[in-house]
C-alpha positions, 0 to 999 in steps of 0.5 A, spaced: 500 500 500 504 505 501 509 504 494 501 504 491 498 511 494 506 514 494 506 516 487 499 519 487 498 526 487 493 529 494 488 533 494 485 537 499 479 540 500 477 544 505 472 542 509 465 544 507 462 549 513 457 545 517 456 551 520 452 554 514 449 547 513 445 546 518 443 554 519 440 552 512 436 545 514 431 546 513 432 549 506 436 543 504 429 538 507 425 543 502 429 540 496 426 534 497 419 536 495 417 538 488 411 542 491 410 549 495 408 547 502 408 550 509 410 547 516 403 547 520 410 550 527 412 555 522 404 558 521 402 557 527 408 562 529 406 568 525 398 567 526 401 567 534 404 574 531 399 577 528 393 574 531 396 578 537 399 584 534 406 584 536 410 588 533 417 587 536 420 580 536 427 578 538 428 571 535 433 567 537 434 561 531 439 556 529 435 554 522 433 559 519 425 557 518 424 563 513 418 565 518 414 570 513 414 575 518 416 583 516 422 585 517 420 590 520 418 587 526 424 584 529 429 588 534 435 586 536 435 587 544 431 581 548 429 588 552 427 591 546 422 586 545 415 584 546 416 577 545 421 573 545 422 567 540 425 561 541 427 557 536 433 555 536 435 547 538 440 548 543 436 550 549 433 543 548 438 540 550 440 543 557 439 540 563 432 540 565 435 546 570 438 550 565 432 550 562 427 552 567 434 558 569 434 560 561 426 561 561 427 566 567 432 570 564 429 571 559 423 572 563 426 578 565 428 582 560 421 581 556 414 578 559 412 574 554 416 568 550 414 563 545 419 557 546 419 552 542 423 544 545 425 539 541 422 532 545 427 528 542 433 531 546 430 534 553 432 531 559 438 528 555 442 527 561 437 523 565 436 528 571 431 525 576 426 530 577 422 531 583 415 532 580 409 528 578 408 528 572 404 523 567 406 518 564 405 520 557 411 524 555 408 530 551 404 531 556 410 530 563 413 536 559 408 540 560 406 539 566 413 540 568 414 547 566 407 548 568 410 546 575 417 549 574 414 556 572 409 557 577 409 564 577 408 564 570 402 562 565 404 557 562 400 554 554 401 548 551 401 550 544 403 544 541 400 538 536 401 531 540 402 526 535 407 520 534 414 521 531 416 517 525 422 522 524 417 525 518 415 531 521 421 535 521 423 536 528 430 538 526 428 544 522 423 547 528 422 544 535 415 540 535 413 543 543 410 550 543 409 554 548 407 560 550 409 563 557 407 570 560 409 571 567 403 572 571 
């Protein structure tokens, strides 16, 4: 082996950024499809918004999901805000603690959040959680902020269902919630 690959040239590309790849997920999923659709979680998003006439979003993203929301409406201080939007995946996976902390700081800067969890990787390092929850998971989630956060208002704006892993749980979150403190 070594006298065969001695004498071939080497070339060397420079590594594609995966960065950038995945802040494009999801436009790289929508190639797969030939026809023009919309995610019911991005939808549901923008009614959310101009259902309740906000007029100033801090979105923090991962995925670009190409909300259609005017630019106009987003600024670029959480306490600027009039809600905070949460998309990105990241959070997800903070212990269970992190997440209830996180939702207070952002609490603190702006009253209302739209917080969107990806199921698949919350409590990923198995924390014990002193609660009662119920035993359906989707539903032990809710119950856990709801516990968690009980200075706050705390709606599941989420769709139950089976995952399959068609749903695209990787380009937004599948939980939605909505909270407000009270």
């Amino acid at each position: 082996m070594g006298s065969q690959t001695k004498n071939r040239k080497v070339k060397v590309i420079p590594p594609f950024a995966l960065y950038k790849w995945a802040k494009n997920f999801k436009r790289v999923q929508d190639k797969f499809y030939g026809n023009r659709y919309k995610l019911r979680r991005i939808q549901q998003i923008e009614d959310f918004v101009t259902l309740n006439n906000l007029k100033k979003i801090y979105h923090i993203e991962e995925v670009r999901i190409d909300l259609e929301l005017s630019k106009d409406l987003f600024v670029e201080k959480e306490a600027e805000a009039d809600l905070i939007l949460v998309t990105h995946q990241g959070y997800s996976r903070f212990p269970c603690i992190g997440i209830i902390e996180q939702i207070g700081k952002w609490l603190e800067k702006c009253p209302k959040l739209y917080l969107c969890l990806n199921r698949h990787y919350l409590n990923i390092d198995n924390q014990k959680i002193n609660l009662d929850l119920p035993d359906e998971f989707q539903k032990a989630i809710t119950s856990w902020l709801q516990q968690s956060l009980n200075d706050c208002v705390v709606i599941d704006l989420s769709r139950d269902y089976l995952d399959y892993g068609k749903n695209f749980t990787w380009s937004l979150p599948d939980r939605h919630y909505y909270i407000e403190r009270k």
